[in-house]
C-alpha positions in Angstrom: 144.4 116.2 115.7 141.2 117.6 114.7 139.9 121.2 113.5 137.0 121.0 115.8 138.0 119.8 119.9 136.1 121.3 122.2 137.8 120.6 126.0 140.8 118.5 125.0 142.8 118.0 121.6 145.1 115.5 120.4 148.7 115.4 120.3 150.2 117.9 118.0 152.2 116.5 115.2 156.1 116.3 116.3 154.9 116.8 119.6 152.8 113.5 120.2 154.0 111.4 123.0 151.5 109.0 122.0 153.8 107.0 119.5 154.4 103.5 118.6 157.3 102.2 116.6 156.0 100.5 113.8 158.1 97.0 115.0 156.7 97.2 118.5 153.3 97.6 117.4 153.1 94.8 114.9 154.9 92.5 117.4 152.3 93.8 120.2 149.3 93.1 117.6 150.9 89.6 116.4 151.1 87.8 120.3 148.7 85.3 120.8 146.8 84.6 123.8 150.1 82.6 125.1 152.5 84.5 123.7 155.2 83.4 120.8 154.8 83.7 117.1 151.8 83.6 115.6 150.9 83.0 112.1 150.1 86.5 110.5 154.1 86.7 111.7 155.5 83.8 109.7 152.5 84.4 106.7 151.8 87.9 107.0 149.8 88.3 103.9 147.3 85.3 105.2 143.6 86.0 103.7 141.7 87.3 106.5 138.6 85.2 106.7 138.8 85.6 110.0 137.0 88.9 109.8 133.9 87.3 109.0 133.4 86.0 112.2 133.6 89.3 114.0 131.0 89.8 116.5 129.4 87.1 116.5 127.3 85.4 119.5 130.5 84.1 121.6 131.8 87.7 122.0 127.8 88.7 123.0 127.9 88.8 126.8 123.7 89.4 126.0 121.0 86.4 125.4 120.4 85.3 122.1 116.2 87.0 122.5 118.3 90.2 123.5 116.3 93.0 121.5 117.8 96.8 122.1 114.9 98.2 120.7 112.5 96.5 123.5 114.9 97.8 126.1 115.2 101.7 125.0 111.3 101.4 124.7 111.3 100.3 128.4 113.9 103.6 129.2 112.2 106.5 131.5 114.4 109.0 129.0 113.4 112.7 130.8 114.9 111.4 133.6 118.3 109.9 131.7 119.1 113.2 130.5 118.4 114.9 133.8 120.7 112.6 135.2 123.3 113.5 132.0 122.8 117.1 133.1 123.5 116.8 136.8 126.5 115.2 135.5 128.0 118.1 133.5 128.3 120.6 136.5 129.5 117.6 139.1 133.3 118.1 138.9 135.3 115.3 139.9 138.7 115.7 142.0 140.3 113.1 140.1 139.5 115.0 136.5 138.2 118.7 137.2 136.0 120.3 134.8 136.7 123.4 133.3 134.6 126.7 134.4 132.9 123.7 136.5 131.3 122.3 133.7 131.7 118.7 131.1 129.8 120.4 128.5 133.5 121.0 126.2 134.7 117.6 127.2 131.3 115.4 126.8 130.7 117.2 123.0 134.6 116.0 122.1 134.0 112.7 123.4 130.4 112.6 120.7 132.4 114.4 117.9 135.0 111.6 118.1 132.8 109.2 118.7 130.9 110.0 115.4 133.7 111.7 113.4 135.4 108.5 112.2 132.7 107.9 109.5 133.0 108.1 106.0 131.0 107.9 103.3 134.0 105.9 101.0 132.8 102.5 102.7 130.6 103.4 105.4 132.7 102.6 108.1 133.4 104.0 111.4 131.4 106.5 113.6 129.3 106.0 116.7 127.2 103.2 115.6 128.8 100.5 117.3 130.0 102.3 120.6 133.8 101.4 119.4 135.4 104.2 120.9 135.7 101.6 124.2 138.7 99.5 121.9 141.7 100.2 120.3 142.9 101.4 118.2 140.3 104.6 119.0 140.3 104.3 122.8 144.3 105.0 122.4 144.5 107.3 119.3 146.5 110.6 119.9 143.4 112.4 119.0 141.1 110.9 121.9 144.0 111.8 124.6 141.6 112.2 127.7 138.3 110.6 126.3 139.0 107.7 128.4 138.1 110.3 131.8 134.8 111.4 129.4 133.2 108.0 129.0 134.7 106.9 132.9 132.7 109.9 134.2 129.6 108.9 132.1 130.0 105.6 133.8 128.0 105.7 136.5 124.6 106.9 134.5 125.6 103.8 132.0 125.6 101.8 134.8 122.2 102.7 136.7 120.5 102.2 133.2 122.7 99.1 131.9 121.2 97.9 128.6 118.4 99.8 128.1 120.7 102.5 126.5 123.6 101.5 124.5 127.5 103.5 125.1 127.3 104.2 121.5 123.9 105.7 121.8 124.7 107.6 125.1 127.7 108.8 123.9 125.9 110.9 121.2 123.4 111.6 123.6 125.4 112.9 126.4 127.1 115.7 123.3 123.5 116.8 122.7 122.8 117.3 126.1 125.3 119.5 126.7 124.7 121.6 123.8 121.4 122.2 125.3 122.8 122.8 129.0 124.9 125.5 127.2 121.7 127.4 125.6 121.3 125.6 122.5 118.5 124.5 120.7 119.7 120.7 118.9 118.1 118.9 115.5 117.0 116.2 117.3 117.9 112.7 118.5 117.4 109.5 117.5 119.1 106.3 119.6 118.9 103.0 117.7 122.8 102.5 117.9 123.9 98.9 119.1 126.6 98.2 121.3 129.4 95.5 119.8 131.7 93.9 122.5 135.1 93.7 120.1 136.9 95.6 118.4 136.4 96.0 114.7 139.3 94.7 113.0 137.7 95.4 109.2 138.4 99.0 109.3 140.8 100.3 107.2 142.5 103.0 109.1 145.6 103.2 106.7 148.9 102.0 106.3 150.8 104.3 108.3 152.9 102.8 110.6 153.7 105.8 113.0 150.8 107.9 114.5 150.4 111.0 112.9 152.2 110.5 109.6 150.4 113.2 106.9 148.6 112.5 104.6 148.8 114.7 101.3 144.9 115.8 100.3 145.9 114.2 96.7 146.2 110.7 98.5 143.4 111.1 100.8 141.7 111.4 97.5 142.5 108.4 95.9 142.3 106.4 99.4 139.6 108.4 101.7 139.8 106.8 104.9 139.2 110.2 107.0 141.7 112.0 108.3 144.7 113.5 107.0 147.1 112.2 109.6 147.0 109.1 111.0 145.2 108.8 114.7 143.6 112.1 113.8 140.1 112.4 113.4 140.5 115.3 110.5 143.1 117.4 110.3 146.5 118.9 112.0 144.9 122.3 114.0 148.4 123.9 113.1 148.4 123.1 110.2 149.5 120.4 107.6 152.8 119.0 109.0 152.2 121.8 111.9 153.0 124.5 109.0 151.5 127.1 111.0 149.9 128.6 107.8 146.1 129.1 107.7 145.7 128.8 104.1 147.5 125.8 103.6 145.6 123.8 105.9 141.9 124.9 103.5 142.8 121.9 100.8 143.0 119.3 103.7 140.3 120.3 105.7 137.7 120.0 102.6 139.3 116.4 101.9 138.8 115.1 105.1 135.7 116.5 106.1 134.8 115.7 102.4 135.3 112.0 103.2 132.1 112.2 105.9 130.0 114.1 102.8 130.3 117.6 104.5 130.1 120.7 102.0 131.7 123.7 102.5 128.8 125.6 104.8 128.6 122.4 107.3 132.4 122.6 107.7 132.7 126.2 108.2 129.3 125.3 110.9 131.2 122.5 112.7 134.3 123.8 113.1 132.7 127.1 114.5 130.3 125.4 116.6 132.7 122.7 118.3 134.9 125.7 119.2 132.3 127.9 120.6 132.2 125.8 123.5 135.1 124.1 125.9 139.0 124.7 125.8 142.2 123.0 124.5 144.5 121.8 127.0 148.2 121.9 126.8 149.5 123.4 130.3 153.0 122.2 129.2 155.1 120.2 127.1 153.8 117.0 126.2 156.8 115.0 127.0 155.5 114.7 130.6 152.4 112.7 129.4 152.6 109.0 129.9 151.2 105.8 127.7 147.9 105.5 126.2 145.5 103.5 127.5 146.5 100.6 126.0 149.7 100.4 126.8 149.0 101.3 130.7 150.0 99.2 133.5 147.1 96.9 134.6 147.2 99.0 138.2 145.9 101.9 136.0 142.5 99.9 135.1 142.3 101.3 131.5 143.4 104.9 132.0 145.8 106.3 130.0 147.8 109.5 129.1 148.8 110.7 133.4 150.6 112.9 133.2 153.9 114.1 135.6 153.2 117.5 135.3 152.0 119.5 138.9 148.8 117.7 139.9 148.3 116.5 136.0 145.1 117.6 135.8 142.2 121.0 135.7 145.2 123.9 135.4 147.5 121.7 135.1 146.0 118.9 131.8 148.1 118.5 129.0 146.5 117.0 125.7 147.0 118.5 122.8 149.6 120.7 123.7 147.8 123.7 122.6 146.3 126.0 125.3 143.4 127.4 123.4 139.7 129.3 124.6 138.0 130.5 121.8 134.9 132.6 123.4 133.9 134.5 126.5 131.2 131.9 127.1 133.2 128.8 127.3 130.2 126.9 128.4 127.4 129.0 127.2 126.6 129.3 123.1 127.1 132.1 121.0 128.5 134.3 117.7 131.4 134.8 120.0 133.3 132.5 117.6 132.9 134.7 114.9 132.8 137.9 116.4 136.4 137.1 117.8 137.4 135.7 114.6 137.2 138.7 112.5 137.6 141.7 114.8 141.2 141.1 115.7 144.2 140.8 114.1 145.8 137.4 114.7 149.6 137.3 115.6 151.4 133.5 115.4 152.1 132.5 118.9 153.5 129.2 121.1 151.3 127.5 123.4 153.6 126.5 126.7 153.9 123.5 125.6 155.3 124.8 122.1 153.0 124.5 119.7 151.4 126.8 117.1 148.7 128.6 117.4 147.6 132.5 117.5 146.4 135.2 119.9 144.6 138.3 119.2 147.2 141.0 119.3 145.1 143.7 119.7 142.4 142.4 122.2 142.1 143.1 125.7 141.9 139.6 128.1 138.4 139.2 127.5 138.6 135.1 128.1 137.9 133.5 131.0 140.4 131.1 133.0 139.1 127.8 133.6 139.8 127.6 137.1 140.6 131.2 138.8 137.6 133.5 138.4 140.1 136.3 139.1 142.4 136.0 135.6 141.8 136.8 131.9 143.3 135.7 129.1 143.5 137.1 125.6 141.9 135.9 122.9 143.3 132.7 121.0 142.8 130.2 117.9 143.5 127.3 116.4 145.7 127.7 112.7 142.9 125.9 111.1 140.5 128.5 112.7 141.7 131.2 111.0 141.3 129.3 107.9 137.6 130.0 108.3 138.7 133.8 107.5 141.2 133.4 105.4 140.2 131.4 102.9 138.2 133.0 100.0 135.3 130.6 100.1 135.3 130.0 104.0 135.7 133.2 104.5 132.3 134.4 102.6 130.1 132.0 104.9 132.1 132.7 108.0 131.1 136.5 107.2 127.6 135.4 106.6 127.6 133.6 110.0 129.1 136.7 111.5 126.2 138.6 110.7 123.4 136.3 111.1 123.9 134.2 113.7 120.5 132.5 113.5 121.5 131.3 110.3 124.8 129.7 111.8 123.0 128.2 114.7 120.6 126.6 112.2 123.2 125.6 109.9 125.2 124.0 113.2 122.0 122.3 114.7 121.5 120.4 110.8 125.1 119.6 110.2 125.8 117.9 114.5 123.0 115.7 113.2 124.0 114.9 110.1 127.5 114.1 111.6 126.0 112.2 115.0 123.4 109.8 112.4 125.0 109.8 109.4 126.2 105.9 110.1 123.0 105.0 111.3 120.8 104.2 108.0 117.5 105.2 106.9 115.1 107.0 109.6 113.5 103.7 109.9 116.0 102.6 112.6 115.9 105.9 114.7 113.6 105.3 117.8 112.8 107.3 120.9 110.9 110.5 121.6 113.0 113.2 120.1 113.5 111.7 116.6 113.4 114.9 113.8 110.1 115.1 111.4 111.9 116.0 108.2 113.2 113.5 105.9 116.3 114.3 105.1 118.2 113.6 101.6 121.3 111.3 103.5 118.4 110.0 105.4 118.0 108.0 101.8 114.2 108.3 102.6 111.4 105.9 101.1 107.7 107.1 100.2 105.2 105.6 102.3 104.1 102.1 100.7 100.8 102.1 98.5 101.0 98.3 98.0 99.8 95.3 100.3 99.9 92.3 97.9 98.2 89.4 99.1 99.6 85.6 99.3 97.4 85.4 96.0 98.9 88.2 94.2 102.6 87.0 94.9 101.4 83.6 93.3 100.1 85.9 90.4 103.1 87.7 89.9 105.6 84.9 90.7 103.8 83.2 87.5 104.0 86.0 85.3 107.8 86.3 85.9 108.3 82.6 85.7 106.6 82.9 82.1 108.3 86.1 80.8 111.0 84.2 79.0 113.8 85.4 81.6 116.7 82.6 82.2 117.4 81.7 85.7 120.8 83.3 85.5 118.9 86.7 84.7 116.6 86.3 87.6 119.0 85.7 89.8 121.1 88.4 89.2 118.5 91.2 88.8 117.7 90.5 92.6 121.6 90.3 93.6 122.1 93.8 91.9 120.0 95.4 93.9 119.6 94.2 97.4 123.8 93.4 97.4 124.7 97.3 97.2 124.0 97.0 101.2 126.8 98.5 103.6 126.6 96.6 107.7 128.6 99.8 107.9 126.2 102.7 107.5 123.4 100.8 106.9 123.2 102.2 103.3 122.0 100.4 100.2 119.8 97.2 99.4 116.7 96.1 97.6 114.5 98.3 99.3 113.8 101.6 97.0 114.2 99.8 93.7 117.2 102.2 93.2 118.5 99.5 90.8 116.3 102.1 88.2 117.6 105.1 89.3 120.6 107.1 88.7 123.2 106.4 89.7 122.9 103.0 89.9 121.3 102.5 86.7 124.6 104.1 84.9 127.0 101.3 86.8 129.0 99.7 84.0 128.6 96.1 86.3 124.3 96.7 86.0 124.5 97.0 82.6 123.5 93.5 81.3 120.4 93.4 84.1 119.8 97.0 83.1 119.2 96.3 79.8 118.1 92.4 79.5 116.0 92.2 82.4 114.6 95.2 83.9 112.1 96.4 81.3 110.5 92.9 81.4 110.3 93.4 84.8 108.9 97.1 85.1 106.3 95.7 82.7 104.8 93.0 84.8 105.4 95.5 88.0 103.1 98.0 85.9 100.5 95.4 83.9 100.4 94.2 87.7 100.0 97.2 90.1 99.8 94.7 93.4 103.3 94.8 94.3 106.2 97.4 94.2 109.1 97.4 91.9 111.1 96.3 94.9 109.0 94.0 95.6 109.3 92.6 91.9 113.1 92.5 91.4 113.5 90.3 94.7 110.6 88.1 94.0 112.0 87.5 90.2 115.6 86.2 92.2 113.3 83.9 94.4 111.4 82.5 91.0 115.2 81.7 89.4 116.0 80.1 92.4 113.0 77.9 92.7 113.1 77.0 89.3 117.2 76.2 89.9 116.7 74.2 92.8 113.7 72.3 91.1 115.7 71.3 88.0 118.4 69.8 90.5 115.8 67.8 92.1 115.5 69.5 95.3 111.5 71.4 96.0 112.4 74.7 97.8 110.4 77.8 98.7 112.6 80.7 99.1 110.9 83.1 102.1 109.5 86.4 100.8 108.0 89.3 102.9 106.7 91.9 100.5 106.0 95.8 101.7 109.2 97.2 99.9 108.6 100.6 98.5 109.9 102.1 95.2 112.2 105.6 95.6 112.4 108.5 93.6 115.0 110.2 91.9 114.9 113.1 93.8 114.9 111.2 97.4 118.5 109.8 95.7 121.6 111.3 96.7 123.7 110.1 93.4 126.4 112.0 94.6 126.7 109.7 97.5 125.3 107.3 96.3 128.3 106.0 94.1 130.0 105.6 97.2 128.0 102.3 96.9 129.1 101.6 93.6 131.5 98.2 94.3 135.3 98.4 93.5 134.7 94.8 93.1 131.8 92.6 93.5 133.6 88.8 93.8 129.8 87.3 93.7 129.0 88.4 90.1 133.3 88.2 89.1 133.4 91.8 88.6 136.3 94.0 89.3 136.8 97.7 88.4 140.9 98.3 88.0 143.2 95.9 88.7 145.4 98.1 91.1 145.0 97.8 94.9 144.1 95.0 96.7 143.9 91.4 95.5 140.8 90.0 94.2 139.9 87.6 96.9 140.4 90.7 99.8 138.1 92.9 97.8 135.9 89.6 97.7 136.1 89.3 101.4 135.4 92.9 101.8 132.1 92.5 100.2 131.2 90.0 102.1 132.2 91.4 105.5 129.6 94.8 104.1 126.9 92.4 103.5 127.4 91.0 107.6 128.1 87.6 105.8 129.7 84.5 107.4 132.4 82.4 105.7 130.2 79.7 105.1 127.9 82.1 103.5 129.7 83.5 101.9 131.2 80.0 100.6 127.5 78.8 99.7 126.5 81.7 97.9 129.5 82.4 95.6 129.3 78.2 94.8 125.3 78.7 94.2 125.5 82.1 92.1 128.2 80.4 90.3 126.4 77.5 88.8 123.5 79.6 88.1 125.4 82.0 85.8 125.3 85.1 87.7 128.9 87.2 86.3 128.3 90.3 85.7 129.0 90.3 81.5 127.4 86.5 81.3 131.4 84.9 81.3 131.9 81.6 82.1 134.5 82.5 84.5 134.3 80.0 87.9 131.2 78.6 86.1 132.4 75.2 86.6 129.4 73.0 85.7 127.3 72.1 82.0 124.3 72.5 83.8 124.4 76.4 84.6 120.9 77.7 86.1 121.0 74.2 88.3 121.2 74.9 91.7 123.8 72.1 92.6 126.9 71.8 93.8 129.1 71.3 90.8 131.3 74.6 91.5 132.8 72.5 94.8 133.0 69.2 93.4 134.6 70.5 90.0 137.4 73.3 92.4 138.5 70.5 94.4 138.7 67.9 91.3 142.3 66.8 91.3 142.0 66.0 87.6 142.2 69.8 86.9 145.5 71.6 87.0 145.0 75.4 86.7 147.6 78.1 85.3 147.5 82.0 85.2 147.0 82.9 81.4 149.2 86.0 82.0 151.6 87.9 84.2 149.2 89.5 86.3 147.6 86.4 87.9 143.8 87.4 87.7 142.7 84.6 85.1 143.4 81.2 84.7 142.6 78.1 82.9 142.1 74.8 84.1 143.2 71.9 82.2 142.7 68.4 81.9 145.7 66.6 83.6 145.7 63.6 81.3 145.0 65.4 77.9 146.1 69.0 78.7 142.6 70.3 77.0 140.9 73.6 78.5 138.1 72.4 81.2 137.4 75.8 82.9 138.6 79.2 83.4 138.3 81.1 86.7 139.3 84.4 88.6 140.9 84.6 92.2 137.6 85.0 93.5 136.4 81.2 92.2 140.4 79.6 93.0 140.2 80.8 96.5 138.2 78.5 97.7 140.8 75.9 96.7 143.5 77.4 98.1 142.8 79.4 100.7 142.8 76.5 103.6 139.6 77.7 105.6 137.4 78.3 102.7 138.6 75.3 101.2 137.7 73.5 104.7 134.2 75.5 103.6 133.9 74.3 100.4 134.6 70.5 100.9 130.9 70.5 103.6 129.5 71.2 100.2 131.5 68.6 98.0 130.4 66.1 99.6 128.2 63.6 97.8 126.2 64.1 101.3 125.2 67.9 100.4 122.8 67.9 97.9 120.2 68.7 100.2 122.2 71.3 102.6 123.5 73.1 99.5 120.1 74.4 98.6 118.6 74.8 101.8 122.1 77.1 102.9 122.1 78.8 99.8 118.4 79.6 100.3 119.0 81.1 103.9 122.0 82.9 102.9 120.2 84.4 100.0 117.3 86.0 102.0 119.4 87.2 104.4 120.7 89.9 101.8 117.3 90.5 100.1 116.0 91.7 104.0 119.2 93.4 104.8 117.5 96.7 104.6 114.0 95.8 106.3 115.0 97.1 109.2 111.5 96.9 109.9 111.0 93.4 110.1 
C-alpha cells in the first residue's frame, strides 16, 4: 500500500485478500510449460544464467529494423492527448469513474507504473511498460490498475507502435494533471516496450504479500517498499499501527530508495492526494483473485468483487474509503488547507481499516456518485504524518501558505519520479521535453572536440608509447564505461566520471586511478583533439590491439569518438555511489563477503551491462588473460602469457590435469594443483571456477577451448567489448 493513491489503494495489511501461500506460489512459479517438476524444484539454488537471455529477439513480436524513435517521430501527438482527454470524462458501465472523471485513477496507474524504481540498482519504474506482467500486474498495491490500462486500451490500439504502454502510461498521469488545472514539468517519451516479464528484479524474499519491512532492513537491502507488494509504505501505518508518527521513519526509507528528499516527499504525497479517492465500500473479503490467478473466462481481469454491483459506489480496493479535497478532480491547497485546520479523530473505514476524519468539519467533500450527499473530511495515517512530524510538518506549513511554491515543488518532483529510470536527457524525445538540465539528469557539457581519423591515429600512438602495459590499458577503459546500469540507464564511459568524485575515491579504481590516469590526462591535455572520454576508451582499444597482435591475430577494435568530459558539479556523488559495484566478477573484485555468492553478483553485473552468456563468457576469459583484476592478482589468470589475447583461461579451466581445492572454509579462493605432482598451477575465485562448473557456462566456455577458436575468440571478445564502451551513446 502506498502513501500516495489517488482513485484506488492497495490492500491494507491484515486485510489483503490478495494473498498467496508461499508453497502455492513457488509450486505455481516452478510448472513448466507441460506441467511436472521442474528443475529449480529438485536444484533450487541453480545459477540463473538464464536471465541473460531475457528479452531477447524470440520474445520481440516487432522486426529486427523496428526503431521506436522513428515511430514516435511519425506520432500526430496534439491529437493523442486530445484523444487521452476525451478519455478521462468517458465513464464506462463496466468501471464507473468517480465525479465522472479518470483523472484519480489514470495518475495511480503512472505513480505505480514509475514508483517501483530505485536508485540501489536502477531497477524498476516505467521504463519498460512492465506493469502488463506479474508479479506488478497482480500486486496488492495495483488492485484495479488492470481497468486503468484496459480503458487506455483503445487509444493504445488506434496508435499501436508509434507510442509505447510504458510511455503512455506516464503520459496518460500527466494529462490528467493538466485536465484537473495543473500546469506539469514536462514530458519526455523515449520509453521502450519489453514483451516479458522481468525476472532480474529483486523484489525481496518475502514469501507472503505484505510482510513489513523494518526501515533498518530496508536500509541495508533497499529494494523500495516497506511491505512486500507495496509500492512504499502501509497508509495506516507500519503493521497498520494507526499512529502518524511512527509511520515518518518508513516513509523517508522507502521514498529514500527512489532518491527523494524530504520536500519532494512531503510534495508527492500532497499532490497524489489532492486529486481522486480511495475505495473501500466494504470489507475486502468479498474481493476475488488477482489477475493472475483469474479464470481464463475473465481475460486478464482480476480483483471482482461480490459486493452490490462491485464497482463506482460500490469498489472495494484498499479498503479504506478516503477523499481528501473538495475538488476531487480539480487541483488545489485543499490538501493542506484540510490538513491543518481540523482536528483529526482515528476512525474505521466500512471495510475496517484505519484511517481518520475531521471531527470538527462540516461535510464539505463531495460523493463520487450522488451530487446530493457530503461527506466529512478524511485522511490517510501517513497523511497526517505530513503534520505531525517535526520536519514534515515545517514544509507542509510552508506549502500551506504558499501554494505556488507547492505546486512548483510537485510539478519538479512527478518528473523526477516519471523519468528518473530513463537516463540522461539524451534519450527523451518529443515536443514537450523540459529545457533545464537537471542534476539526476547526469547532464554532459556540449562537446568542444571533433577529432579526425588522423588525430585518433595520433593519439592511439602516443598511448601505445607511454610505457602503459596492456593489462593497464585495458582496465582503465573497463573502469569507466562498466559502471553502466540497462536499468536506469545510468553510468558508462561517457563523462570521464572515472576522474571525478566519487568514483575516483572507489577502493576497486584505485590501481587505474593512480597508475594510469595521469599518463592519460597528460596525453588528453598535450593533445587537445579528443576528450578525456574519448582517451580512456581509445587507451582500452590500443591494449587490445596490441593483445590481439601478440597472439597473432590483426584486429581493429571500432571506435566512434564525440564523448564529452563532465564536471564535478554536473555529478550527483550522492547518487552516484549507487553505481559503485558490490562486486565487479570481470576485474575479481568483491566488496564483503556477506550476501549473495560470488558468481550471482557476477551474473548480476552482467545482466546491468545488457550482456549475453556468451559475452559475458568471452569477456571474463579475454579480461582474464590480459590481467585486468582489480589489485593486479593473479587470481583466474590462468596463462604465462598475460596481456595475450588468447584463449588460455578456457583451455587451462577445463584442463583435467588440474584439481582445484578451497584454501579455506569460506570457499571464495582456491588453488589448482597439478594432479600428478600436487604442485600449485593457479589460483582462482568463484567468478573464474564457474565457468567449469556451472553446466551452461561451461557449454560456453568449451566454443572457446577449442583448438578451432583462435580466430572467434578475438573477434567475440572485440564485439562484446565495444558493446560496453557505447552503452551510454545513446546517441549513436
Amino acid at each position: 500500500m502506498s502513501t500516495h493513491d489517488n482513485n484506488d489503494n492497495a490492500a491494507a495489511a491484515g486485510k489483503c485478500p490478495f494473498h498467496h501461500g508461499a508453497s502455492e506460489e513457488k509450486s505455481v512459479l516452478a510448472r513448466g510449460a507441460g506441467g511436472g517438476t521442474s528443475n529449480r524444484d529438485w536444484w533450487p539454488n541453480m545459477l540463473r544464467v538464464d536471465l541473460l537471455n531475457q528479452h531477447s529477439n524470440r520474445s520481440n513480436p516487432l522486426s529486427d529494423n523496428f526503431n521506436y524513435r522513428d515511430e514516435f517521430s511519425k506520432l500526430d501527438y496534439s491529437a493523442l492527448k486530445a484523444d487521452i482527454r476525451a478519455l478521462l470524462t468517458d465513464s464506462q458501465s463496466w468501471w464507473p469513474a468517480d465525479w465522472g472523471s479518470y483523472i484519480g485513477l489514470f495518475i495511480r496507474m503512472a505513480w505505480h507504473s514509475a514508483g517501483t524504481y530505485r536508485t540501489i540498482d536502477g531497477r524498476g519504474g516505467s521504463g519498460r511498460g512492465q506493469q502488463r506482467f506479474a508479479p506488478l500486474n497482480s500486486w496488492p498495491d495495483n488492485v484495479s490498475l488492470d481497468k486503468a490500462r484496459r480503458l487506455l486500451w483503445p487509444v493504445k490500439q488506434k496508435y499501436g507502435q508509434k507510442i509505447s504502454w510504458a510511455d503512455l502510461y506516464i503520459l496518460a498521469g500527466n494529462v490528467s494533471l493538466e485536465n484537473a488545472g495543473f500546469r506539469t514539468f514536462g514530458f519526455g517519451a523515449g520509453r521502450e516496450d519489453v514483451w516479458e516479464p522481468d525476472m532480474d528484479v529483486d523484489w525481496g524474499h518475502e514469501t507472503e504479500w505484505l510482510a513489513h519491512r523494518h526501515p533498518e532492513a530496508l536500509a541495508n537491502a533497499p529494494l523500495g517498499a516497506t511491505e512486500m507488494g507495496l509500492i512504499y509504505v502501509n497508509p495506516e501505518g507500519p503493521e497498520a499501527s494507526g499512529d502518524p508518527k511512527s509511520a515518518a521513519p518508513a516513509i523517508r526509507a522507502t521514498f529514500g530508495n527512489m532518491g527523494m528528499n524530504d520536500e519532494e516527499i512531503v510534495a508527492l504525497i500532497a499532490g497524489g492526494h489532492t486529486l481522486g479517492k480511495t475505495h473501500g465500500a466494504a470489507e475486502a473479503s468479498h474481493v476475488g483473485v488477482d489477475p493472475e490467478e483469474s479464470p481464463i473466462e475473465a481475460q486478464g481481469l482480476g480483483w471482482t468483487s461480490s459486493y452490490g454491483s462491485g464497482v463506482g459506489k460500490d469498489a472495494i480496493t484498499s479498503g479504506l474509503e478516503v477523499v481528501w479535497t473538495q475538488t476531487p478532480t480539480q487541483w488545489s491547497n485543499y490538501f493542506f488547507e484540510n490538513l491543518f485546520k481540523y482536528e483529526w479523530v482515528q476512525t474505521h473505514s466500512p471495510a475496517g481499516a484505519i484511517q481518520f476524519e475531521a471531527v470538527d468539519a462540516e461535510a464539505i467533500i463531495p460523493d463520487p456518485f450522488d451530487p446530493e450527499k457530503k461527506r466529512k473530511p478524511t485522511m490517510l495515517v501517513t497523511d497526517l504524518t505530513l503534520r505531525f512530524d517535526e520536519e514534515f510538518g515545517k514544509i507542509s506549513r510552508r506549502f500551506l501558505n504558499d501554494p505556488q511554491a507547492f505546486n512548483e515543488a510537485f510539478a519538479r518532483a512527478w518528473f523526477k519520479l516519471t523519468h528518473r529510470d530513463m537516463g540522461p536527457k539524451a534519450r527523451y524525445i518529443g515536443p514537450e521535453v523540459p529545457k533545464e538540465d537537471l542534476l539526476w539528469q547526469d547532464p554532459l557539457p556540449q562537446a568542444i572536440h571533433q577529432p579526425t581519423p588522423a588525430d585518433i591515429s595520433e593519439i592511439k600512438a602516443r598511448i601505445a608509447a607511454s610505457g602503459l602495459s596492456v593489462s593497464q590499458l585495458v582496465s582503465v577503459a573497463w573502469a569507466s564505461a562498466s559502471t553502466f546500469r540497462g536499468g536506469d540507464k545510468r553510468g558508462g564511459a561517457n563523462g570521464a566520471r572515472l576522474a571525478l568524485a566519487p568514483q575516483k575515491d572507489w577502493a576497486v579504481n584505485a590501481s587505474v586511478i593512480n597508475d594510469v590516469l595521469p599518463t592519460l590526462q597528460k596525453i588528453q591535455q598535450e593533445s587537445g583533439k579528443a576528450s578525456l572520454a574519448d582517451v580512456i576508451v581509445l587507451a582500452g582499444s590500443v591494449g587490445i590491439e596490441l593483445a590481439a597482435s601478440a597472439a597473432g591475430v590483426a584486429t581493429q577494435v571500432p571506435f566512434t569518438p564525440g564523448r564529452v568530459d563532465a564536471r564535478q558539479d554536473q555529478t550527483d556523488v550522492e547518487s552516484f555511489n549507487f553505481l559503485q559495484p558490490l562486486a565487479d566478477g570481470f576485474r575479481n573484485y568483491r566488496r564483503s563477503p556477506k550476501g549473495s555468492s560470488t558468481e550471482t553478483l557476477l551474473l548480476d553485473k552482467a545482466q546491468q551491462l545488457t550482456l549475453s552468456a556468451p559475452e559475458l563468457t568471452v569477456l571474463i576469459g579475454g579480461l582474464r588473460v590480459l590481467g585486468t583484476n582489480f589489485d593486479g592478482g593473479q587470481h583466474g589468470v590462468f596463462t604465462d602469457r598475460v596481456g595475450v589475447l588468447s584463449n588460455d583461461f578456457f583451455v587451462n579451466l577445463l584442463d583435467m590435469r588440474t584439481a582445484w581445492k578451497a584454501t579455506d572454509e569460506s570457499e571464495e579462493l582456491f588453488e589448482g594443483r597439478d594432479r600428478l605432482n600436487g604442485e600449485v598451477k593457479f589460483s582462482a575465485t568463484r567468478a573464474d571456477l564457474v565457468f567449469g562448473s556451472n553446466a551452461i557456462l561451461r557449454a560456453l566456455a568449451e566454443v572457446y577451448a577449442s583448438s578451432d577458436a583462435k580466430q572467434k575468440f578475438v573477434t567475440d571478445f572485440v564485439a562484446a567489448w565495444t558493446k560496453v564502451m557505447n552503452l551510454d551513446r545513446f546517441e549513436l
